[in-house]
PDB file of N, CA, C and O in Angstrom:
ATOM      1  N   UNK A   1      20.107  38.028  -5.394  1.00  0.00           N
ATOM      2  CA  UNK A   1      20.118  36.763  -4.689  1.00  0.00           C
ATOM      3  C   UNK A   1      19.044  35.846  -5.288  1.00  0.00           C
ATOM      4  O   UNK A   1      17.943  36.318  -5.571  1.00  0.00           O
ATOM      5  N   UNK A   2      19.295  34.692  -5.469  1.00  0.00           N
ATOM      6  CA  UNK A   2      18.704  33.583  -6.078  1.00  0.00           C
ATOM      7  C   UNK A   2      17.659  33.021  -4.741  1.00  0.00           C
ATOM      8  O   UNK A   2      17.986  32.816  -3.572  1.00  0.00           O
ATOM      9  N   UNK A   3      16.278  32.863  -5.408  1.00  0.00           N
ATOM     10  CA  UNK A   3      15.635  32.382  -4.494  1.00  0.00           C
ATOM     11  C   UNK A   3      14.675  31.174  -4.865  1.00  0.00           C
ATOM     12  O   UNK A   3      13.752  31.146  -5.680  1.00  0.00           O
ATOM     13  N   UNK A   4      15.088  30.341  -4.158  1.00  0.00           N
ATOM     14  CA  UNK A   4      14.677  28.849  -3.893  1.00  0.00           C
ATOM     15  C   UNK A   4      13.361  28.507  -3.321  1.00  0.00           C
ATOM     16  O   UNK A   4      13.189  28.704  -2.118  1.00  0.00           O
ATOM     17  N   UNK A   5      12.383  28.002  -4.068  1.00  0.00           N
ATOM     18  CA  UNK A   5      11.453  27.675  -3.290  1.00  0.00           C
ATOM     19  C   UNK A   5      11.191  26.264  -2.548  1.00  0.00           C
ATOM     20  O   UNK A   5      11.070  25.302  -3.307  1.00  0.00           O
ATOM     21  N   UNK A   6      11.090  26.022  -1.191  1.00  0.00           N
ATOM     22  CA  UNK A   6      10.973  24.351  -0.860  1.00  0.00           C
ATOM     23  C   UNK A   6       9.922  23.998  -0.194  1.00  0.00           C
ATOM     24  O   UNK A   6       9.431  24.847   0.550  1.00  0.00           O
ATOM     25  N   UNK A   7       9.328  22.729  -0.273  1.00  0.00           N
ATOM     26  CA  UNK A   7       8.278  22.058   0.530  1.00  0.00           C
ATOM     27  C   UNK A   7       8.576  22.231   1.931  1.00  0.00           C
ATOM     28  O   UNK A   7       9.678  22.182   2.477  1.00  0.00           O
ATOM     29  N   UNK A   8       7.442  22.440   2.437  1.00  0.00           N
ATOM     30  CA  UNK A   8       7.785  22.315   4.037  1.00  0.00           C
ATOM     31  C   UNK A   8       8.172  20.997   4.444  1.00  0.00           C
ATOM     32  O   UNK A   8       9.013  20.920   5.341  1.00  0.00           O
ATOM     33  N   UNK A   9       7.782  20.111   4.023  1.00  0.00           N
ATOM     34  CA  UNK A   9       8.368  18.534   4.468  1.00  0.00           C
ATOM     35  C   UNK A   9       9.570  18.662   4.600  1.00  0.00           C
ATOM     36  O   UNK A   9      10.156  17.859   5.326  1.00  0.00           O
ATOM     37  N   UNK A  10      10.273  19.673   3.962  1.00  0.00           N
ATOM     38  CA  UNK A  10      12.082  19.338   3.645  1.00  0.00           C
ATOM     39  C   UNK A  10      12.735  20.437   4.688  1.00  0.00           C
ATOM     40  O   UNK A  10      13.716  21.060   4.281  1.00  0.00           O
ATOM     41  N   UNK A  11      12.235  20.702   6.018  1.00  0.00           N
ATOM     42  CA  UNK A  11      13.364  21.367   6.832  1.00  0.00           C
ATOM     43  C   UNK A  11      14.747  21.736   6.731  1.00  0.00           C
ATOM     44  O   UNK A  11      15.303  22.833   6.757  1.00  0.00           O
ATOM     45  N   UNK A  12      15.281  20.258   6.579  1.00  0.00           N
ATOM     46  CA  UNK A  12      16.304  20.186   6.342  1.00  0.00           C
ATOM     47  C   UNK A  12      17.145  20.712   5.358  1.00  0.00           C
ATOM     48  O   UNK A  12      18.278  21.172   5.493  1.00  0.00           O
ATOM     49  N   UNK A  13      16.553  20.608   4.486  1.00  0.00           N
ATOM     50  CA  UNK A  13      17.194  21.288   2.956  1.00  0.00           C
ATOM     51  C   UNK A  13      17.087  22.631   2.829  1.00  0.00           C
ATOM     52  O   UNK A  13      17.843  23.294   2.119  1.00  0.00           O
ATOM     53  N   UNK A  14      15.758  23.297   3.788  1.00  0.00           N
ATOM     54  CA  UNK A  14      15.553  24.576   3.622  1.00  0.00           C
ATOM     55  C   UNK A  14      16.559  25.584   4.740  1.00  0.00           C
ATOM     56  O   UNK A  14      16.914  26.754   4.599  1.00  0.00           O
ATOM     57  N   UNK A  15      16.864  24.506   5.990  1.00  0.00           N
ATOM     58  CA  UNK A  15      17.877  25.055   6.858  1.00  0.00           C
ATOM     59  C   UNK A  15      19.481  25.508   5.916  1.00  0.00           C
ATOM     60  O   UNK A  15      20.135  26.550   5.891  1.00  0.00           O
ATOM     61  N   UNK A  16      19.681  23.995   5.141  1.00  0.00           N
ATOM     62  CA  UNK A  16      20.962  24.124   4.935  1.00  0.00           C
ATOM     63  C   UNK A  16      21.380  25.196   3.749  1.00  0.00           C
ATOM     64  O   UNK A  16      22.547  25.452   3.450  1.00  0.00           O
ATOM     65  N   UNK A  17      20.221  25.771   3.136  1.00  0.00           N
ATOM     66  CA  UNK A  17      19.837  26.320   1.880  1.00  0.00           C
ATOM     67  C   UNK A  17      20.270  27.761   2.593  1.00  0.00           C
ATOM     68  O   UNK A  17      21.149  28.520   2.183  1.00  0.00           O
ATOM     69  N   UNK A  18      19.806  27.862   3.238  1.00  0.00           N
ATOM     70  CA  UNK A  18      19.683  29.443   4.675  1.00  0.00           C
ATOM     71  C   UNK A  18      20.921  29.550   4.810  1.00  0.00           C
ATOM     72  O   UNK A  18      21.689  30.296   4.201  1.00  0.00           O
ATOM     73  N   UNK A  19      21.263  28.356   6.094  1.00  0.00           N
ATOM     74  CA  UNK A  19      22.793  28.524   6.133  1.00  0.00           C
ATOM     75  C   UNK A  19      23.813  28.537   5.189  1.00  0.00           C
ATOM     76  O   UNK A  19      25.021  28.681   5.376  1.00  0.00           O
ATOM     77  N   UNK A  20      23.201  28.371   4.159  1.00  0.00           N
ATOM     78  CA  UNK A  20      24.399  28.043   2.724  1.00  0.00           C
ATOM     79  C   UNK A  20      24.501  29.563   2.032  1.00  0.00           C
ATOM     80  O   UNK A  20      25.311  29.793   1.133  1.00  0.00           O
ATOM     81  N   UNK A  21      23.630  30.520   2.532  1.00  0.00           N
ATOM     82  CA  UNK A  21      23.409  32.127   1.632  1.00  0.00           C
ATOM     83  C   UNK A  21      22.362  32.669   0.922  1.00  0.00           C
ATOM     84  O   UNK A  21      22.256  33.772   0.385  1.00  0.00           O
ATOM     85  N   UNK A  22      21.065  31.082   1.046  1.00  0.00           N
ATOM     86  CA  UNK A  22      19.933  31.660   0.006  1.00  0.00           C
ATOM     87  C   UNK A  22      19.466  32.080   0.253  1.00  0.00           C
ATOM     88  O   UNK A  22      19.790  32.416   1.392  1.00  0.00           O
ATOM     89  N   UNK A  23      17.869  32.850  -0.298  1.00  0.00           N
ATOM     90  CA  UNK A  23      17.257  33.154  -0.140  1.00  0.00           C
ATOM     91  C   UNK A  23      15.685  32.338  -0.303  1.00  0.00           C
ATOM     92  O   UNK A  23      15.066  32.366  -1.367  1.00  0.00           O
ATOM     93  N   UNK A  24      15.167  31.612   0.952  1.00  0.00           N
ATOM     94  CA  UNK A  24      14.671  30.358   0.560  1.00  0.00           C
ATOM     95  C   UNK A  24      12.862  30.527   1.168  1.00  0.00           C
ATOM     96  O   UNK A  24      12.809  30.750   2.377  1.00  0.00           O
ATOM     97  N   UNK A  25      11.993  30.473   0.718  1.00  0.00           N
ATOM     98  CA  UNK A  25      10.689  30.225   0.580  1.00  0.00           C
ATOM     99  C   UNK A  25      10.094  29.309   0.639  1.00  0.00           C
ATOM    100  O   UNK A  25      10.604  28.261   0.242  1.00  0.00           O
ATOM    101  N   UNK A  26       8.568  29.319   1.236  1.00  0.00           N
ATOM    102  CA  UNK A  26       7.838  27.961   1.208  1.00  0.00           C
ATOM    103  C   UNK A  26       7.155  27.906  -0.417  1.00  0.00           C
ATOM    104  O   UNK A  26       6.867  28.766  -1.249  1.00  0.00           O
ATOM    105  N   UNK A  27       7.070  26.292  -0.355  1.00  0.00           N
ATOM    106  CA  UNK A  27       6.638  26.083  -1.681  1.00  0.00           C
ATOM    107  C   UNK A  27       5.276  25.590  -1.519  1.00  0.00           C
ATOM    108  O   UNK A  27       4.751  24.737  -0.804  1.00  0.00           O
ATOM    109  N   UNK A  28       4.702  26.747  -2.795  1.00  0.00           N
ATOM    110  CA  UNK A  28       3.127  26.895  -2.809  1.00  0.00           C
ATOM    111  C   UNK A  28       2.757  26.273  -4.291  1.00  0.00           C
ATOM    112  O   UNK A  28       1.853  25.463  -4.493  1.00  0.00           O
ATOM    113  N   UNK A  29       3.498  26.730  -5.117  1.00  0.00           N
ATOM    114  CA  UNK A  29       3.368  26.191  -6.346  1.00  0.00           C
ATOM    115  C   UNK A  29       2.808  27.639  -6.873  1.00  0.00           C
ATOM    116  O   UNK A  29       2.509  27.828  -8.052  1.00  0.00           O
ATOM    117  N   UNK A  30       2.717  28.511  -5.980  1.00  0.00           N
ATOM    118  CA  UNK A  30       2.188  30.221  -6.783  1.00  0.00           C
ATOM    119  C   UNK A  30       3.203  30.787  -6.605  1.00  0.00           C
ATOM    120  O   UNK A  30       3.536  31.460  -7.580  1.00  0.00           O
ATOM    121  N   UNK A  31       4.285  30.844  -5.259  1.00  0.00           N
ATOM    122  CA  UNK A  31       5.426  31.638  -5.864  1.00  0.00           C
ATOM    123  C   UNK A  31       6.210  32.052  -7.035  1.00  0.00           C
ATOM    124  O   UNK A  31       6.137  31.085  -7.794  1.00  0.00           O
ATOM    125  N   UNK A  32       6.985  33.046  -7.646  1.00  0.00           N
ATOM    126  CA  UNK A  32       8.132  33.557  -8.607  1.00  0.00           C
ATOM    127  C   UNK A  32       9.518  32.945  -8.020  1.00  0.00           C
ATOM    128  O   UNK A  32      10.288  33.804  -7.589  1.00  0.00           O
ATOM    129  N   UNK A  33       9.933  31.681  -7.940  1.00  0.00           N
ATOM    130  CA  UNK A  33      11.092  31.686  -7.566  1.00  0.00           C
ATOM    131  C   UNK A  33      12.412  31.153  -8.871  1.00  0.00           C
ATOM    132  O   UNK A  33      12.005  30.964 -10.017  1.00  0.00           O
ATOM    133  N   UNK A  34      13.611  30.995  -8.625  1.00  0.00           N
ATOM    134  CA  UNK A  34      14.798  30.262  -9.264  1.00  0.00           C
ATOM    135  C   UNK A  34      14.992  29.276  -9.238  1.00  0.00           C
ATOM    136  O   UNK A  34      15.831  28.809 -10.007  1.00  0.00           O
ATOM    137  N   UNK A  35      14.340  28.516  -8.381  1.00  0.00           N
ATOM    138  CA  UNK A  35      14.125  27.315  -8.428  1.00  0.00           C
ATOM    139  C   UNK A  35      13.428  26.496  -7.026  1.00  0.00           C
ATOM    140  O   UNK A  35      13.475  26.891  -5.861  1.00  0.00           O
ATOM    141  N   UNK A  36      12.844  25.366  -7.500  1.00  0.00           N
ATOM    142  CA  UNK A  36      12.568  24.744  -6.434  1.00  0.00           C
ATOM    143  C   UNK A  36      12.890  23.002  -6.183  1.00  0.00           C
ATOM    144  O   UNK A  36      13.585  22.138  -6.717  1.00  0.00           O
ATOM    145  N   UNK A  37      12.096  23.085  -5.234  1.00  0.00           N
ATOM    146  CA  UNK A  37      12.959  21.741  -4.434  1.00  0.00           C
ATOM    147  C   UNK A  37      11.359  21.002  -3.969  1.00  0.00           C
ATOM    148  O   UNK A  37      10.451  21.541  -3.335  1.00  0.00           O
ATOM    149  N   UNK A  38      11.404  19.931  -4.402  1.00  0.00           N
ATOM    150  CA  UNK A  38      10.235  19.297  -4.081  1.00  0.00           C
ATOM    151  C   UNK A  38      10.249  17.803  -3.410  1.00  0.00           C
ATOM    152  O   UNK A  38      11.426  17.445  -3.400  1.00  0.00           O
ATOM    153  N   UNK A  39       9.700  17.137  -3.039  1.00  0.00           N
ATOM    154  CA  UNK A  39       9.762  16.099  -2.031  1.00  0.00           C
ATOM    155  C   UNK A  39       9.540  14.596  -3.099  1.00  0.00           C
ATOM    156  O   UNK A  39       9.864  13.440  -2.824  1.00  0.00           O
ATOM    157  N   UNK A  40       9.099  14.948  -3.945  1.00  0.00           N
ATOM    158  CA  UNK A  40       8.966  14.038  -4.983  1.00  0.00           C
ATOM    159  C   UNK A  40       7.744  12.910  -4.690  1.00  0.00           C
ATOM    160  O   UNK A  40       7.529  11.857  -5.289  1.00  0.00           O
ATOM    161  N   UNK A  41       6.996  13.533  -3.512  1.00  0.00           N
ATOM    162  CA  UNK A  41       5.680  12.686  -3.426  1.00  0.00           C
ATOM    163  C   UNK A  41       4.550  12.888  -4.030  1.00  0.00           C
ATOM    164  O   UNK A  41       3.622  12.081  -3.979  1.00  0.00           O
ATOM    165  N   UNK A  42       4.509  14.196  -4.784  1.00  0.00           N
ATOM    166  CA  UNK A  42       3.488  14.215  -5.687  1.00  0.00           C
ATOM    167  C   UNK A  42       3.681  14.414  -7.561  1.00  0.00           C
ATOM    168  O   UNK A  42       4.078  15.359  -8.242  1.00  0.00           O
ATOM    169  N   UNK A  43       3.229  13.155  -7.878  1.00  0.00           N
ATOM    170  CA  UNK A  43       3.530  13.285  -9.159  1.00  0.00           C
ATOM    171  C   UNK A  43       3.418  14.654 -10.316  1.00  0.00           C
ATOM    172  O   UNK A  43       4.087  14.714 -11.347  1.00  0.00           O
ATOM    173  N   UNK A  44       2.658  15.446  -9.976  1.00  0.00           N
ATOM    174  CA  UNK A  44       2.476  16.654 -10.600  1.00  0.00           C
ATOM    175  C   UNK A  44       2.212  17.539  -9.768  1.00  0.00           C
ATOM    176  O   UNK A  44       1.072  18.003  -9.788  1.00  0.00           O
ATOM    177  N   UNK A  45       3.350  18.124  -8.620  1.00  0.00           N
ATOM    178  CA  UNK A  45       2.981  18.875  -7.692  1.00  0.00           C
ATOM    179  C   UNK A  45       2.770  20.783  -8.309  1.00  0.00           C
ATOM    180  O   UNK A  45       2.210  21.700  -7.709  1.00  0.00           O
ATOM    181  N   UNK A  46       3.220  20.798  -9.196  1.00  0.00           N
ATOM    182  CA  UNK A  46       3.363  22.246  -9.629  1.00  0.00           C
ATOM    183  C   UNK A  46       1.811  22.214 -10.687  1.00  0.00           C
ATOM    184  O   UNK A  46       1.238  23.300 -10.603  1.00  0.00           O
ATOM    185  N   UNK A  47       1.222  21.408 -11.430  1.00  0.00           N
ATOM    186  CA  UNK A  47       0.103  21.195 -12.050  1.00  0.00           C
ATOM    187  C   UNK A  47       1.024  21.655 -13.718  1.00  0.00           C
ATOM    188  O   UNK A  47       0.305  22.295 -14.485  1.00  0.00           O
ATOM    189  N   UNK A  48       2.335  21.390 -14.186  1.00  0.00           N
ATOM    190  CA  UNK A  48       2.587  22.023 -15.420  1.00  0.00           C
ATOM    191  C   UNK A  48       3.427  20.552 -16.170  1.00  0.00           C
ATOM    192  O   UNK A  48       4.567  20.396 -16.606  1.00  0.00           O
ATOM    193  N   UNK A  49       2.017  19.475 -16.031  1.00  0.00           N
ATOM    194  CA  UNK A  49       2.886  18.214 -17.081  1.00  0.00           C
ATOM    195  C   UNK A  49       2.724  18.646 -18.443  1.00  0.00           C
ATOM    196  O   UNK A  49       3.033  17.749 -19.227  1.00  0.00           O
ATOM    197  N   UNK A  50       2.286  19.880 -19.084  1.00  0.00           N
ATOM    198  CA  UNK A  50       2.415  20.341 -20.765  1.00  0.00           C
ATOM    199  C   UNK A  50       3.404  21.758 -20.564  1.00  0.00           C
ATOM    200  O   UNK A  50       3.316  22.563 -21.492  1.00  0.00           O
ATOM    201  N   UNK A  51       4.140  22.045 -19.667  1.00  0.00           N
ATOM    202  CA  UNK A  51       4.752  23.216 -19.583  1.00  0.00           C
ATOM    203  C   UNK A  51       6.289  22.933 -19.455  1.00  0.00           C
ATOM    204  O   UNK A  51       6.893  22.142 -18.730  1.00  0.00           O
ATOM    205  N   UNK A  52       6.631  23.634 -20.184  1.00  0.00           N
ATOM    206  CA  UNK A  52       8.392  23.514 -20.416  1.00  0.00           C
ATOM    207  C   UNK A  52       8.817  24.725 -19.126  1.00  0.00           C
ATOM    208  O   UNK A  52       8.067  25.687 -18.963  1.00  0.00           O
ATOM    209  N   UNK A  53       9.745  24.600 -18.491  1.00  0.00           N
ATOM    210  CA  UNK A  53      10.272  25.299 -17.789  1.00  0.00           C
ATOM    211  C   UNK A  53      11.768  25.563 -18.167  1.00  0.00           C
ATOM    212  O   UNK A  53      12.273  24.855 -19.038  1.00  0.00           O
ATOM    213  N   UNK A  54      12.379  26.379 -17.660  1.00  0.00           N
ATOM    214  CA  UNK A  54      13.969  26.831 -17.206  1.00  0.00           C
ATOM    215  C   UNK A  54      14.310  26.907 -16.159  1.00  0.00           C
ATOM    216  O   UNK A  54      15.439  27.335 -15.923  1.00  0.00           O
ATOM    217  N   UNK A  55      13.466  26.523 -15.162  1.00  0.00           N
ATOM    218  CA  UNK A  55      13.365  26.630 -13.515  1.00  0.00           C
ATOM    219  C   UNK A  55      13.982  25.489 -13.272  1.00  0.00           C
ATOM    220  O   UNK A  55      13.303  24.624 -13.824  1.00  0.00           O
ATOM    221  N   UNK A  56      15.099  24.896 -12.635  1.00  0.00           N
ATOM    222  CA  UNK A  56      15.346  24.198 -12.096  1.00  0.00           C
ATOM    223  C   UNK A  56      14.272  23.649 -10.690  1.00  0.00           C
ATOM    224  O   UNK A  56      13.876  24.357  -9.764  1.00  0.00           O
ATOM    225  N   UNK A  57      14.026  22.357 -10.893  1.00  0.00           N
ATOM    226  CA  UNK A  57      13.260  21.479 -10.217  1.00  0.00           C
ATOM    227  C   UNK A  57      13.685  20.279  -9.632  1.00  0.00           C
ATOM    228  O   UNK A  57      13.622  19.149 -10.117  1.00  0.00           O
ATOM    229  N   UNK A  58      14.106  20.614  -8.591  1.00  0.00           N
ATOM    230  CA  UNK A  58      14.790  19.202  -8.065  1.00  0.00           C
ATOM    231  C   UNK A  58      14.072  18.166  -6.953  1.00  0.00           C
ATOM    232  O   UNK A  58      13.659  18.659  -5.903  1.00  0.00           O
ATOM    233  N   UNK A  59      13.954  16.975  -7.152  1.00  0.00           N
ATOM    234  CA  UNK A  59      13.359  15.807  -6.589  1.00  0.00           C
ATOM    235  C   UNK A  59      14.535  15.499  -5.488  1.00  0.00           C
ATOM    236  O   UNK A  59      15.527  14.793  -5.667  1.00  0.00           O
ATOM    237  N   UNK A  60      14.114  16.312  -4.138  1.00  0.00           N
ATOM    238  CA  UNK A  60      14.528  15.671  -2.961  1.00  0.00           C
ATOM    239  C   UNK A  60      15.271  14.077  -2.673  1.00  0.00           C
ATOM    240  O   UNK A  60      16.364  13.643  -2.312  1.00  0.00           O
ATOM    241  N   UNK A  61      13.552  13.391  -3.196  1.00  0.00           N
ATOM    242  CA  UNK A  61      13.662  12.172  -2.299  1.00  0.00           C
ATOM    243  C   UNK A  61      15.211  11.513  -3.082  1.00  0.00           C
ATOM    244  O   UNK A  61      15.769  11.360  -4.169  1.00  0.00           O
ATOM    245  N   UNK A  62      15.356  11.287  -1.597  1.00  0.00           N
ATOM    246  CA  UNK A  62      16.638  10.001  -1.775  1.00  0.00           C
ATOM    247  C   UNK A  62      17.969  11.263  -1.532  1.00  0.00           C
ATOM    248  O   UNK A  62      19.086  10.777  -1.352  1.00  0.00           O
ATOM    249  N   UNK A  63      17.912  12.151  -1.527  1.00  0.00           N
ATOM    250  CA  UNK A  63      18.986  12.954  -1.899  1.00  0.00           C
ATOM    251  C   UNK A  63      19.211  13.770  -0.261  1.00  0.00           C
ATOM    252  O   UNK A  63      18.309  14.003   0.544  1.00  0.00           O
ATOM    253  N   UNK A  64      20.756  14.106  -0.094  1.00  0.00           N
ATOM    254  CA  UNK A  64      21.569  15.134   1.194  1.00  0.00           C
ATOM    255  C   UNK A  64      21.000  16.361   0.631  1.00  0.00           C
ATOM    256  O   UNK A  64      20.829  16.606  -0.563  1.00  0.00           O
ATOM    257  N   UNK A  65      20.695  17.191   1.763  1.00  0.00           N
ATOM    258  CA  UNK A  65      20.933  18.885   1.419  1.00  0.00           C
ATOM    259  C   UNK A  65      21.973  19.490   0.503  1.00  0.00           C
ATOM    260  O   UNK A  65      21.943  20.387  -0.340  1.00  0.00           O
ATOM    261  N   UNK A  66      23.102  18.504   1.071  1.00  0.00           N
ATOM    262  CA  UNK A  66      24.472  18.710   0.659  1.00  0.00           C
ATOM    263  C   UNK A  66      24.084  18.465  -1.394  1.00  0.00           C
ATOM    264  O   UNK A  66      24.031  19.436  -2.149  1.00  0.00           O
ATOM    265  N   UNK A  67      23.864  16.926  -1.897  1.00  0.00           N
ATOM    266  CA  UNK A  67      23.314  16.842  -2.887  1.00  0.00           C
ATOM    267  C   UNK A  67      22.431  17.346  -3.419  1.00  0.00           C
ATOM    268  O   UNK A  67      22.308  17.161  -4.630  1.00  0.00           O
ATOM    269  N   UNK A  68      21.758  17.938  -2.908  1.00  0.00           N
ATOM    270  CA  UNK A  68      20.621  18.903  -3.527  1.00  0.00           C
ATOM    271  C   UNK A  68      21.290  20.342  -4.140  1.00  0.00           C
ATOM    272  O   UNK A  68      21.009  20.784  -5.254  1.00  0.00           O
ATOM    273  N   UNK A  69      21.876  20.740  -3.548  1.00  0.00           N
ATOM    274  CA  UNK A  69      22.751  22.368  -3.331  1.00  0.00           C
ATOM    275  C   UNK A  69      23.856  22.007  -4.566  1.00  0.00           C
ATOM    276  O   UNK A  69      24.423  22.818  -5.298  1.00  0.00           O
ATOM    277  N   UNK A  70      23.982  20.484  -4.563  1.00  0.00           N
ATOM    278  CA  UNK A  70      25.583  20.192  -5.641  1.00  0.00           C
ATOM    279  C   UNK A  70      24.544  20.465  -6.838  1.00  0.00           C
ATOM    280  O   UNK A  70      24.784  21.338  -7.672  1.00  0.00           O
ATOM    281  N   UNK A  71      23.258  19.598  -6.890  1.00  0.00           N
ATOM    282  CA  UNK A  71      22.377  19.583  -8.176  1.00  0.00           C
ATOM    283  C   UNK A  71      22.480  20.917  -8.704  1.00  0.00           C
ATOM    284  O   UNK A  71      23.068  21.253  -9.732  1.00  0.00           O
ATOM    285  N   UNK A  72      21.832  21.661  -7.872  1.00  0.00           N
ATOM    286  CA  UNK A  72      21.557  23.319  -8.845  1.00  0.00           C
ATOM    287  C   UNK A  72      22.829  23.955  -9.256  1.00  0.00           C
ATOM    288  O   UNK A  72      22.888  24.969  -9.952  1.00  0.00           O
ATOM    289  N   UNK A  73      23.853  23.300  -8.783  1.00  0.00           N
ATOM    290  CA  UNK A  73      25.268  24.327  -9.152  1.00  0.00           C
ATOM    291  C   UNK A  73      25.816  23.284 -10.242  1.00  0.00           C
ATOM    292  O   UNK A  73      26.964  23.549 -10.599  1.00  0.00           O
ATOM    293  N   UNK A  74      25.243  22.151 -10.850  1.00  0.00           N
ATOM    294  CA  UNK A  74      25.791  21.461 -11.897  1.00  0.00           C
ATOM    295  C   UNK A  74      25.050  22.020 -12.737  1.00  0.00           C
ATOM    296  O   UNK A  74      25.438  22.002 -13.905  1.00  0.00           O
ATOM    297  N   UNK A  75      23.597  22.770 -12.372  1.00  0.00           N
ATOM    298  CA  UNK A  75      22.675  22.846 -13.576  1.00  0.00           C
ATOM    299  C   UNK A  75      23.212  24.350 -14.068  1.00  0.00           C
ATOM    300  O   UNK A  75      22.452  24.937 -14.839  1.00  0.00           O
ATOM    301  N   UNK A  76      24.492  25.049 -13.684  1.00  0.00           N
ATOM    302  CA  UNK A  76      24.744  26.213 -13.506  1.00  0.00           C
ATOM    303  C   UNK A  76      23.615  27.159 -13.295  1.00  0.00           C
ATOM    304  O   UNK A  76      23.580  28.328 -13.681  1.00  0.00           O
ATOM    305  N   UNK A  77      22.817  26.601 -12.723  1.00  0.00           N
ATOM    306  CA  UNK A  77      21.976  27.511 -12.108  1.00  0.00           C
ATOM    307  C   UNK A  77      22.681  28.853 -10.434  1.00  0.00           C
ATOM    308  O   UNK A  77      22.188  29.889  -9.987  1.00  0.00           O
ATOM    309  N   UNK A  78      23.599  28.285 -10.152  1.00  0.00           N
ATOM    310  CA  UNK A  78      24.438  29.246  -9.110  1.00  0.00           C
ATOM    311  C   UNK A  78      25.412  30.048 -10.244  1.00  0.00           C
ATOM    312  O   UNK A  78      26.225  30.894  -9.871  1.00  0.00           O
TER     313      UNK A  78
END
């Protein structure tokens, strides 16, 4: 099971993430997760602006649970 890490600001996304089958975590920026979900209020919330990732990282703001959940399954990350 794929596990998602999210800001606590984002209830919402972390409910629908639950109800959707994940396996979903608060976001610390120290967890091991598959990806995370961030609120997009802090410009360098993870501290890795020289670090390349494969982690899918998705910027909340402006976006449905529903759109968030479509994001990671375009990135074939599901």
């Amino acid at each position: 099971m794929k596990t998602i890490a999210v800001e606590d600001t984002l209830g919402n996304v972390r409910d629908y993430l639950e109800k959707s089958g994940y396996k979903v975590v608060k976001f610390t920026g120290q967890e091991d997760a598959d990806a995370y979900v961030i609120s997009g209020m802090d410009d360098d919330v993870m501290g890795m602006q020289d670090i390349m990732t494969e982690v899918p990282v998705i910027d909340a703001d402006g976006k449905t649970p529903e759109e968030i959940l479509s994001s990671l399954r375009e990135m074939d990350w599901l």
